[in-house]
Backbone as JSON, one array per atom type, in Angstrom:
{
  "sequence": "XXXXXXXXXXXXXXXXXXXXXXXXXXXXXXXXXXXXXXXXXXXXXXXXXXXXXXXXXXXXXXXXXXXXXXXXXXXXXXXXXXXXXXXXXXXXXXXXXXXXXXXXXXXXXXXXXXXXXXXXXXXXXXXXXXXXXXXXXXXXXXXXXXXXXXXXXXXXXXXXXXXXXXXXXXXXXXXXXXXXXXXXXXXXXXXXXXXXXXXXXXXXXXXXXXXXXXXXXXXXXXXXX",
  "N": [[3.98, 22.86, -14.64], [1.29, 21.09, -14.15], [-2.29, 21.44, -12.35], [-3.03, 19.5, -11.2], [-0.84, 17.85, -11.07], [0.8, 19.67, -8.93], [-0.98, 19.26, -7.09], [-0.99, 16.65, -6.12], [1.68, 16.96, -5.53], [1.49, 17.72, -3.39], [-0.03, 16.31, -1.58], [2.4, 13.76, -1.54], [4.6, 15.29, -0.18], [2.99, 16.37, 2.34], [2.42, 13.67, 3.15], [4.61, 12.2, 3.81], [5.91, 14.19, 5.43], [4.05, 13.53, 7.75], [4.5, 11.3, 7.99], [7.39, 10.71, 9.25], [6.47, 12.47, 11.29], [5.07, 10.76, 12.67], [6.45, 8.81, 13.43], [9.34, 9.76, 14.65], [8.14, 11.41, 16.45], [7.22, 9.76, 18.28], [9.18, 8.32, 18.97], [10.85, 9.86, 20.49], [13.54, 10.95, 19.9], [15.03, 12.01, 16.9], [17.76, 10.5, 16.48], [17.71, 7.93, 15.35], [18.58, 5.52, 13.26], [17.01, 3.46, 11.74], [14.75, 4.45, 11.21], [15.22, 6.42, 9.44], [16.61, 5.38, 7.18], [14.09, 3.42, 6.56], [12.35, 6.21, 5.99], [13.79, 6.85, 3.63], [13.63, 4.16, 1.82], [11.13, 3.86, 1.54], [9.69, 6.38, 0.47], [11.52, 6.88, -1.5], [10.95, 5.17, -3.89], [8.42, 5.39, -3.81], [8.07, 8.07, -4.69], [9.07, 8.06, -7.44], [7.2, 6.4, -8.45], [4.89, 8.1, -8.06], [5.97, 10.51, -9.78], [6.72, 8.85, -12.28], [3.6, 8.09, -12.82], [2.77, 10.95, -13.3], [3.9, 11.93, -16.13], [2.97, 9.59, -17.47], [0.6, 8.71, -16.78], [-1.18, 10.1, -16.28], [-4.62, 9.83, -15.9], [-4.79, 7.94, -14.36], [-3.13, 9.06, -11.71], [-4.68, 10.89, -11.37], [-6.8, 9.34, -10.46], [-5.69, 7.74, -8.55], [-5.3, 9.9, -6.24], [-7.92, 10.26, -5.62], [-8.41, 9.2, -2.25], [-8.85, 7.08, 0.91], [-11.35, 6.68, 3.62], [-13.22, 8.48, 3.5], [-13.49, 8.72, 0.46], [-14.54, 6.12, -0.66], [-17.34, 4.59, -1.59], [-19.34, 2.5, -0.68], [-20.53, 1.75, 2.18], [-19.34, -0.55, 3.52], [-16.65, -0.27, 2.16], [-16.06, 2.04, 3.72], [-15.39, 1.32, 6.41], [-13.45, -0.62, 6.14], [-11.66, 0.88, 4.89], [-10.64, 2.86, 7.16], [-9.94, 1.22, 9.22], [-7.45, 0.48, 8.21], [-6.16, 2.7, 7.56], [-5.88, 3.37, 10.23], [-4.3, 0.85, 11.14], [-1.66, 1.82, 9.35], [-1.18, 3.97, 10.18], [-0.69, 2.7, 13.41], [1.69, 0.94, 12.16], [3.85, 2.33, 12.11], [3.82, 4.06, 14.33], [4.01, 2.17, 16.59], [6.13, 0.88, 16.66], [8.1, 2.88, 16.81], [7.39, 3.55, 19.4], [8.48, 1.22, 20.57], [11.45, 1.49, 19.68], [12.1, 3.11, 21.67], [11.01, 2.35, 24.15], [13.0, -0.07, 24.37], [11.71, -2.36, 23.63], [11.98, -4.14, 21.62], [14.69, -6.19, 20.47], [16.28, -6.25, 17.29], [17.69, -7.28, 15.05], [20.13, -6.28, 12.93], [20.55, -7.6, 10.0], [17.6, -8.18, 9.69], [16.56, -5.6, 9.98], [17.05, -4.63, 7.63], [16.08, -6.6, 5.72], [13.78, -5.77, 6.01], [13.47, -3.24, 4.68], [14.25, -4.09, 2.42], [11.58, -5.87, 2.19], [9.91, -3.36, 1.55], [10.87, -2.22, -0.58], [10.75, -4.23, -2.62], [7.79, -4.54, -2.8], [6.87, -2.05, -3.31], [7.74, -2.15, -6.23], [6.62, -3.79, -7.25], [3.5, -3.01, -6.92], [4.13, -0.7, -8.66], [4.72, -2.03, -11.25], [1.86, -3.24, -11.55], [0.52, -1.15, -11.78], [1.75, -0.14, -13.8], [1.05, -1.69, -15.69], [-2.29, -1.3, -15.53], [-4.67, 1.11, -15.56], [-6.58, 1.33, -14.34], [-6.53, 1.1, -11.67], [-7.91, 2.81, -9.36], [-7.4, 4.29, -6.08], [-9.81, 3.95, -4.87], [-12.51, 1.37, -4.4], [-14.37, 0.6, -7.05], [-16.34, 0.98, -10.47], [-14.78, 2.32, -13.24], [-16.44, 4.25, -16.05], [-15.15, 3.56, -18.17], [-14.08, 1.26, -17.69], [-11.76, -1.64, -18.24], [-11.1, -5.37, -18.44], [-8.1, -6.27, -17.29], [-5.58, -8.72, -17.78], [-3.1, -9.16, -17.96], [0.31, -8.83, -18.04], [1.29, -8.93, -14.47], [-1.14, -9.37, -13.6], [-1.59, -11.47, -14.79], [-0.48, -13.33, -12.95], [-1.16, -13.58, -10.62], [-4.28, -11.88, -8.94], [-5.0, -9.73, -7.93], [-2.18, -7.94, -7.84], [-1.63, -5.56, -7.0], [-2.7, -5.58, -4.08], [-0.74, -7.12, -3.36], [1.78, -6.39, -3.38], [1.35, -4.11, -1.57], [0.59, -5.48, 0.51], [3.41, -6.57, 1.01], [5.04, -4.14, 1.55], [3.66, -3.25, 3.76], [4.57, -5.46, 5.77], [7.12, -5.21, 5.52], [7.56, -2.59, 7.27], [7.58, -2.88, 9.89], [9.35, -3.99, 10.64], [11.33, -3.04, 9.34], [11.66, -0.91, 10.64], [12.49, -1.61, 12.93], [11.63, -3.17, 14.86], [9.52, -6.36, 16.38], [7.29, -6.37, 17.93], [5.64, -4.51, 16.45], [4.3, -5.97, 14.51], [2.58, -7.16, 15.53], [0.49, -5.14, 14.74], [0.07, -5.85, 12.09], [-1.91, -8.05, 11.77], [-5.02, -7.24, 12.3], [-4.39, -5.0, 10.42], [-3.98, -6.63, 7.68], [-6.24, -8.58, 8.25], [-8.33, -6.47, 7.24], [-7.51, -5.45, 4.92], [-7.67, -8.5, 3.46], [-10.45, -8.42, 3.36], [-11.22, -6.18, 1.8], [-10.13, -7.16, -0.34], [-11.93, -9.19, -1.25], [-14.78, -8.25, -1.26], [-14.37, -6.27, -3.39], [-13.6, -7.95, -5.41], [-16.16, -9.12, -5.39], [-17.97, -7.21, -6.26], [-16.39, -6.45, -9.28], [-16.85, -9.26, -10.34], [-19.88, -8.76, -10.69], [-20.31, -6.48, -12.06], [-18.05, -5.8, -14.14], [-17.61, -6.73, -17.2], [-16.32, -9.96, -18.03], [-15.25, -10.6, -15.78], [-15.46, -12.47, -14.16], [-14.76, -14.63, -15.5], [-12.42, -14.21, -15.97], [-11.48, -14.61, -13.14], [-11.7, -17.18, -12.35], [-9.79, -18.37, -14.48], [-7.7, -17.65, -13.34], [-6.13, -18.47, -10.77], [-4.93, -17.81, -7.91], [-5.01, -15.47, -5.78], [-3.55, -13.25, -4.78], [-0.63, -14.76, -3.92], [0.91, -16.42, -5.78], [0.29, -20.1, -5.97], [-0.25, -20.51, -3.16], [-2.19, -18.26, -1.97]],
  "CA": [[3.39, 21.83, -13.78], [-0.7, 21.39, -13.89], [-2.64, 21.58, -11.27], [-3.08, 17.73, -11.0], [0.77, 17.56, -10.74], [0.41, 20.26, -8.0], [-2.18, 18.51, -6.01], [-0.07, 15.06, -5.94], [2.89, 17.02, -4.99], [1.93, 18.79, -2.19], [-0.21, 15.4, -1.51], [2.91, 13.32, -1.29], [5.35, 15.87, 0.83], [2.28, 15.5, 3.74], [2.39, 11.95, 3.81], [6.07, 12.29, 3.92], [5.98, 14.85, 6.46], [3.05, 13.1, 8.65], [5.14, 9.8, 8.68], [7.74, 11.53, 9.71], [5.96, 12.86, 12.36], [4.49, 9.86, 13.49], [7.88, 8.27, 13.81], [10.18, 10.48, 15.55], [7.53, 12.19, 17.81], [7.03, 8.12, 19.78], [10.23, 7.69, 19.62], [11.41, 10.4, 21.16], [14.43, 10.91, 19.14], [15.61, 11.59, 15.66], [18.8, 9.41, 16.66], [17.09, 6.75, 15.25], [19.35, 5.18, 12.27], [16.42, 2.59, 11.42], [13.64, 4.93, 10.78], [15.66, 6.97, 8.2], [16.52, 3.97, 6.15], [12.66, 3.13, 6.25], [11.58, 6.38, 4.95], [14.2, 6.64, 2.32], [13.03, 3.37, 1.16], [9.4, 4.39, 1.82], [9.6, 7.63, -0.04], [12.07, 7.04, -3.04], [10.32, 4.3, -5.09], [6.83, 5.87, -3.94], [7.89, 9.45, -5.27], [9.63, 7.78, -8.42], [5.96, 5.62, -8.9], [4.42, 9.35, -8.51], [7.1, 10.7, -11.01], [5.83, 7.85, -13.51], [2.34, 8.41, -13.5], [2.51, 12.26, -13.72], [4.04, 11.93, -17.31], [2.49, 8.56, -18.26], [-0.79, 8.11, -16.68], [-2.4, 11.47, -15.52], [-5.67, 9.26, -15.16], [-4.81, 7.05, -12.94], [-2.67, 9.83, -11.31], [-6.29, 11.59, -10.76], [-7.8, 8.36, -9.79], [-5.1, 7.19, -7.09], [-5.67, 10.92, -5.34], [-8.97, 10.34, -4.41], [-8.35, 8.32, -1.52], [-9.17, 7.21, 2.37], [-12.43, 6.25, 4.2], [-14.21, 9.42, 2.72], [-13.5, 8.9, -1.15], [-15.32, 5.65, -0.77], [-18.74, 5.15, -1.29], [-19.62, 1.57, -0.02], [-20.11, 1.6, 3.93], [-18.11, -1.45, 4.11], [-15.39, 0.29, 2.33], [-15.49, 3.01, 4.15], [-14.85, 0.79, 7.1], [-12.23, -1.15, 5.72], [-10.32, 2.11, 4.87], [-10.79, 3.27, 8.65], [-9.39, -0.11, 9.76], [-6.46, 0.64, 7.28], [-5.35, 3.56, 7.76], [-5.64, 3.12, 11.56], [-3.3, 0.1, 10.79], [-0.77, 2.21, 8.71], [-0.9, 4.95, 11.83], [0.23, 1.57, 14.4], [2.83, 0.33, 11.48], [5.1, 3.4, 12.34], [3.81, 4.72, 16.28], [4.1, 1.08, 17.92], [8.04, 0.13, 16.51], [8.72, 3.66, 17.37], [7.23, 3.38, 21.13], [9.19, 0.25, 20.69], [12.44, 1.74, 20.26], [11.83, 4.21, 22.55], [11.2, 1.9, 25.19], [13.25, -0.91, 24.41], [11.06, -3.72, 23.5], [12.7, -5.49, 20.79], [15.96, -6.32, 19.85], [16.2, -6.7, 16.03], [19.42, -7.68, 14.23], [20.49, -5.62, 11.43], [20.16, -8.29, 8.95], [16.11, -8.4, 9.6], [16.07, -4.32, 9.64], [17.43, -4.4, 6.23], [15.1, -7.27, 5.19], [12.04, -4.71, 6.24], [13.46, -2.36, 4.05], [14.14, -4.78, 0.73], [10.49, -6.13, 1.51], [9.11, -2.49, 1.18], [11.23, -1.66, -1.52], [9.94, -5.29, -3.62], [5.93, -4.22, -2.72], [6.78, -0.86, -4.38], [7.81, -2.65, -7.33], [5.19, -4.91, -7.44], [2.87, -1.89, -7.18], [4.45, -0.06, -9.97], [3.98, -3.14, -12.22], [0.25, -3.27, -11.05], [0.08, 0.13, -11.64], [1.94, 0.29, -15.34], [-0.1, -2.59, -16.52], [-3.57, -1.36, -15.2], [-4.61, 2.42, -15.77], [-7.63, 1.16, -13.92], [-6.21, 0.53, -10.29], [-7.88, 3.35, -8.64], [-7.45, 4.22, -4.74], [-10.98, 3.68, -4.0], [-13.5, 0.19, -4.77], [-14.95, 1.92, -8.02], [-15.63, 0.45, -11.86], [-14.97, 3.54, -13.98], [-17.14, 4.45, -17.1], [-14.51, 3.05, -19.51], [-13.22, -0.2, -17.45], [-11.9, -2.8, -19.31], [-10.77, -6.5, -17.7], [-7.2, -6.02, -17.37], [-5.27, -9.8, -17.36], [-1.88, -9.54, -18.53], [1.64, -8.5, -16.55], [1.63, -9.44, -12.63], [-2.48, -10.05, -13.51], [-1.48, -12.95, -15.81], [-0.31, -14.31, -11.8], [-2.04, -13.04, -9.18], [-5.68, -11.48, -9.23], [-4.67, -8.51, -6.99], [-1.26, -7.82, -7.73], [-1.41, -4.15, -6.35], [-2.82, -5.81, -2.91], [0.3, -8.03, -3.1], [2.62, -5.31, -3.02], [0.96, -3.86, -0.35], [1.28, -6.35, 1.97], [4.83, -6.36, 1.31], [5.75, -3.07, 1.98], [3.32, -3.27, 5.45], [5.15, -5.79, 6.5], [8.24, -4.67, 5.82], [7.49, -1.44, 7.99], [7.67, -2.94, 11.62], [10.85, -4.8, 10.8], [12.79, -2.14, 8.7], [12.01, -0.31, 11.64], [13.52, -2.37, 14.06], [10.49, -3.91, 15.88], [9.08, -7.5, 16.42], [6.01, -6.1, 18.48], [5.06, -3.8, 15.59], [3.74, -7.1, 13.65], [1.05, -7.46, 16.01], [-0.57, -4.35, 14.1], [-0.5, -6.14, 11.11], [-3.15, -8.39, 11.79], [-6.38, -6.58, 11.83], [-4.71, -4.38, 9.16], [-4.13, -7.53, 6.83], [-8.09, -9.21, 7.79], [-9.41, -5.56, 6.65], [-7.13, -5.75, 3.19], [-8.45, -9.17, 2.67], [-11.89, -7.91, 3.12], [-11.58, -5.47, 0.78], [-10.14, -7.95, -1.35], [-13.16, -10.44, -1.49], [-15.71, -7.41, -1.53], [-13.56, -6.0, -4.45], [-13.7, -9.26, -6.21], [-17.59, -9.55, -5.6], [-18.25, -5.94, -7.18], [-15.94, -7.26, -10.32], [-17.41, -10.15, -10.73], [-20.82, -8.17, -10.57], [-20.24, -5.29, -13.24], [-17.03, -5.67, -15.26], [-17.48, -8.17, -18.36], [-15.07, -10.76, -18.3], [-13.98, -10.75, -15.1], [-16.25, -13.91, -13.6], [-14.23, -16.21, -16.09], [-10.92, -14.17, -15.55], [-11.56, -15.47, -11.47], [-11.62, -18.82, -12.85], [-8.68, -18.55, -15.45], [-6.23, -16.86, -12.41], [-6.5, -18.91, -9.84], [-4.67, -17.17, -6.99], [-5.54, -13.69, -5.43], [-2.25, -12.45, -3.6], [0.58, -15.51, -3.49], [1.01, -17.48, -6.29], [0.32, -21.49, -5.31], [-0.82, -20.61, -1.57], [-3.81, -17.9, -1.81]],
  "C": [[1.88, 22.04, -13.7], [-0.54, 20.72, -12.73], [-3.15, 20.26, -10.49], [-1.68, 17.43, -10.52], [1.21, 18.22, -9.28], [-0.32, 19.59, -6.6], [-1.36, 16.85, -5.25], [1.36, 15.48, -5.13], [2.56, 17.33, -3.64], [0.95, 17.46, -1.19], [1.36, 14.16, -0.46], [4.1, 14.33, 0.0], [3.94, 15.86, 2.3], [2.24, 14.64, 4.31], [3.82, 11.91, 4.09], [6.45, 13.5, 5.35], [5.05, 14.41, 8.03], [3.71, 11.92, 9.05], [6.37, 9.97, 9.45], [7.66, 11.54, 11.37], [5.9, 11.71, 13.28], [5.52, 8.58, 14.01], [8.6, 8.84, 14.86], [9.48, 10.75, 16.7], [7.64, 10.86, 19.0], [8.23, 8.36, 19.93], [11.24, 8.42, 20.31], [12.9, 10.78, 21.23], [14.55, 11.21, 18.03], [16.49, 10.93, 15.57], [18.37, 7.89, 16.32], [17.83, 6.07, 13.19], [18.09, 4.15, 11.28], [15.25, 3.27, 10.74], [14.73, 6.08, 9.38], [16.08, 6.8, 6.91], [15.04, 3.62, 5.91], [12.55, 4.58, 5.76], [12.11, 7.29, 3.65], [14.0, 5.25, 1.34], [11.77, 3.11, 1.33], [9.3, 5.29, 0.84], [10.09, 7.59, -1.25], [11.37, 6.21, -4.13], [8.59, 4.75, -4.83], [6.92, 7.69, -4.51], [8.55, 8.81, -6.57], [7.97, 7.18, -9.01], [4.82, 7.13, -9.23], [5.25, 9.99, -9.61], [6.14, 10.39, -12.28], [4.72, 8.71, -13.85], [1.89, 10.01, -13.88], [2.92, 12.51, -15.34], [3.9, 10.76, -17.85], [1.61, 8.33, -18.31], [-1.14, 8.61, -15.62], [-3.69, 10.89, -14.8], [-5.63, 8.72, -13.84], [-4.58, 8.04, -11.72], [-3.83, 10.46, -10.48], [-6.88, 10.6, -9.85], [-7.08, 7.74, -8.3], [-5.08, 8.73, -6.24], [-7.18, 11.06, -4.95], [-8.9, 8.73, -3.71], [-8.67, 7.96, -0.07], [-10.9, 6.78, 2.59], [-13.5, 7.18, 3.36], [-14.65, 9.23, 1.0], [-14.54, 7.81, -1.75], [-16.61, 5.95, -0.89], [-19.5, 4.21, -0.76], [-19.61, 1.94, 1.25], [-19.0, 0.59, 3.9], [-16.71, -1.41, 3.96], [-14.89, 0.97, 3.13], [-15.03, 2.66, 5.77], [-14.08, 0.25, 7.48], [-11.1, -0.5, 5.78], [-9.75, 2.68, 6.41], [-9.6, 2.44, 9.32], [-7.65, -0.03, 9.04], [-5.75, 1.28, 7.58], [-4.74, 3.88, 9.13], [-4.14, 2.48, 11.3], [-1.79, 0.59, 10.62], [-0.44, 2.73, 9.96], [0.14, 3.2, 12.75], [1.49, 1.21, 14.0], [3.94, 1.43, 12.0], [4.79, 3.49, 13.9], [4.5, 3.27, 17.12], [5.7, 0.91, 17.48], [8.06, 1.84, 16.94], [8.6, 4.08, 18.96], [8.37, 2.07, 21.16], [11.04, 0.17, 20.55], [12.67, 2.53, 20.93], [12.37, 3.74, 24.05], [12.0, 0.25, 25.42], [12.94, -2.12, 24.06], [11.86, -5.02, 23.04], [14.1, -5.32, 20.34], [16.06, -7.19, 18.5], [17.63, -6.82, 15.39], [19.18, -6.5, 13.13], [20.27, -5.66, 10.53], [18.79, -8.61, 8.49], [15.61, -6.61, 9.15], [16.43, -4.35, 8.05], [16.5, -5.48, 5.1], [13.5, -6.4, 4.94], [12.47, -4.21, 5.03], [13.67, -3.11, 2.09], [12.62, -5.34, 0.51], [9.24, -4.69, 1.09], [9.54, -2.06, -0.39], [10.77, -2.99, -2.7], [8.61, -4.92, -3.76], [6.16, -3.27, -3.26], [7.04, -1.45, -5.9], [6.59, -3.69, -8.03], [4.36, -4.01, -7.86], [3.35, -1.19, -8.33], [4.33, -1.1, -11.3], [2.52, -2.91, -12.55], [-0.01, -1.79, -12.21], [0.4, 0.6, -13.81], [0.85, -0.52, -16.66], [-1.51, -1.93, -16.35], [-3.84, 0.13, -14.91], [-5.68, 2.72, -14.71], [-7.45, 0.98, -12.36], [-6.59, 1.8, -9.55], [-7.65, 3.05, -6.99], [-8.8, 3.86, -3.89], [-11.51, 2.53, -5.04], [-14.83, 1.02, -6.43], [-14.64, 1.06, -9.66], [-16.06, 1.89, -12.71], [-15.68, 3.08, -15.46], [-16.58, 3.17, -18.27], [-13.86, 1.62, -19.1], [-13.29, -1.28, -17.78], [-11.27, -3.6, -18.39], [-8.79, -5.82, -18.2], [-5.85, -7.53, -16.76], [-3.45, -10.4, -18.07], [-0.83, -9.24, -17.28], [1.46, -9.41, -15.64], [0.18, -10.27, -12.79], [-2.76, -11.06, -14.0], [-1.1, -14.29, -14.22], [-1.25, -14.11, -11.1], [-3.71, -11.56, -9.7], [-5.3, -9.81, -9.15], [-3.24, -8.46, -6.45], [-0.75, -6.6, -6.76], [-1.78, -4.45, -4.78], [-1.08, -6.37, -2.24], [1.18, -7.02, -2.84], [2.42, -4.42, -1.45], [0.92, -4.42, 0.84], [2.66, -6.38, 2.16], [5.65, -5.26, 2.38], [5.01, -2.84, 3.39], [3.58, -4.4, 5.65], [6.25, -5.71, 6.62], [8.19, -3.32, 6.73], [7.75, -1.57, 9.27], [9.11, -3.43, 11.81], [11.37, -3.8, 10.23], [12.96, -0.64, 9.97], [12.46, -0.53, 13.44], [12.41, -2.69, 15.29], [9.57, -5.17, 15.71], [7.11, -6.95, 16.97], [4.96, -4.96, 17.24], [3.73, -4.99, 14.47], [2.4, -7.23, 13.82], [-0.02, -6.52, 14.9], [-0.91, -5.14, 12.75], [-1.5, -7.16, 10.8], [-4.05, -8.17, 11.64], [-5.77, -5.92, 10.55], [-4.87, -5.7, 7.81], [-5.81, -7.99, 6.74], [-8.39, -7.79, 7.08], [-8.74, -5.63, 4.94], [-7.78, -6.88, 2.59], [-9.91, -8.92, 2.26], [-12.0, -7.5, 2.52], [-11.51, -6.14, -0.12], [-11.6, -8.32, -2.1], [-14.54, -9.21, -2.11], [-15.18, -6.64, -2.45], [-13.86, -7.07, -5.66], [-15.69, -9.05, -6.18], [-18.47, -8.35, -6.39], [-17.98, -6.36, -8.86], [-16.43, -8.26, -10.75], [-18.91, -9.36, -11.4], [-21.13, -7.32, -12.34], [-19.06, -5.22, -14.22], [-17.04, -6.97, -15.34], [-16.37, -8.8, -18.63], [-14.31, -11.21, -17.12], [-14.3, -12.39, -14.29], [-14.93, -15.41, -14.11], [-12.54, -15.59, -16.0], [-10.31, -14.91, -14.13], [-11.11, -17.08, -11.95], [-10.29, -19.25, -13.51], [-7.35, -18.41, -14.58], [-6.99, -17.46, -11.42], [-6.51, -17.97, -8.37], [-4.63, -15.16, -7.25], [-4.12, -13.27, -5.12], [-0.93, -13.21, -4.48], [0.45, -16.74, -4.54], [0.91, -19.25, -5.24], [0.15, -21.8, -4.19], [-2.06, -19.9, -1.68], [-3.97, -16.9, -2.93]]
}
């Protein structure tokens, strides 16, 4: 195992141990049937997507571990990320204050919807991710980056965003909370933000991509945005 493989592992068991955390501790319980279904379908297609890229695409592998408010180098990223990760933090603490204290009453059939729309945004993302070697974690055009307009990017601009919204919004519902949603508001405006200021970099410095904007209409959602 190199020390890149190392770094990712011990990487992913934190985030896996921190969400975790940030679950159970609100809710004041591990008796919680809803959060253990979320982060076996949190965890298995995002350690299978790590899997992948450790014996397919080391680069990227490198490039999606530098990540968070710091790795940036834009201010406005590094504001965005702030706004983000905050976000992520609310996506788990508020549904777990929320079954804690009762809030919402979620059917079954919607918790299990959370958990098929996290487990579709991981797929999405792993698309993103097989097509495009180039999808680092931070706003960044590397040395060698080439326009990249085939796969998911033959639909949508920002396929790897698309996924991402999925799987945060599947997070408040697969964990059995209506009031959790609220968080996803500010986190969604700061994703689009990055979007647009993502897009205006691209446009900027990687050749080709001005008339790729043009050629791909929609950013996210096929035939809506």
């Amino acid at each position: 195992m190199t020390s890149l493989n190392v770094k990712a592992l011990l990487g992913f068991a934190f985030l896996a141990a921190t969400t975790g955390l940030l679950v159970f501790i609100p809710a004041g319980t591990s008796r919680y049937w809803q959060a253990w279904v979320f982060l076996a379908a949190f965890f298995t297609p995002a350690g299978l997507i790590g899997v992948y890229l450790a014996r397919n695409d080391p680069a990227l592998e490198r490039r999606r571990l530098s990540a968070g408010p710091m790795a940036e180098k834009a201010a406005a990223q590094k504001i965005i990320m702030i706004v983000i990760s905050t976000g992520f933090v609310g996506l788990l603490a508020v549904p777990a204050f929320d079954h804690r204290f009762g809030w919402s009453h979620v059917p079954v059939s919607i918790v299990i919807a959370g958990d098929v729309l996290i487990i579709v945004g991981f797929a999405i993302t792993f698309l993103a991710f097989r097509e495009n070697s180039f999808a680092a974690a931070t706003v960044e055009i590397a040395d060698e980056h080439r326009l990249v307009s085939s796969g998911p990017y033959a639909l949508v601009r920002h396929p790897q965003y698309a996924g991402a919204f999925l799987y945060l919004l599947g997070m408040p519902l697969a964990l059995g909370s209506y009031w959790g949603l609220l968080v996803l508001v500010p986190t969604t405006a700061a994703l689009i933000w990055r979007l647009f200021d993502e897009e205006s970099l691209l446009a900027k410095q990687l050749p080709g991509y001005a008339e790729y904007r043009q050629r791909t209409r929609w950013r996210l959602i096929p035939a809506i945005f």
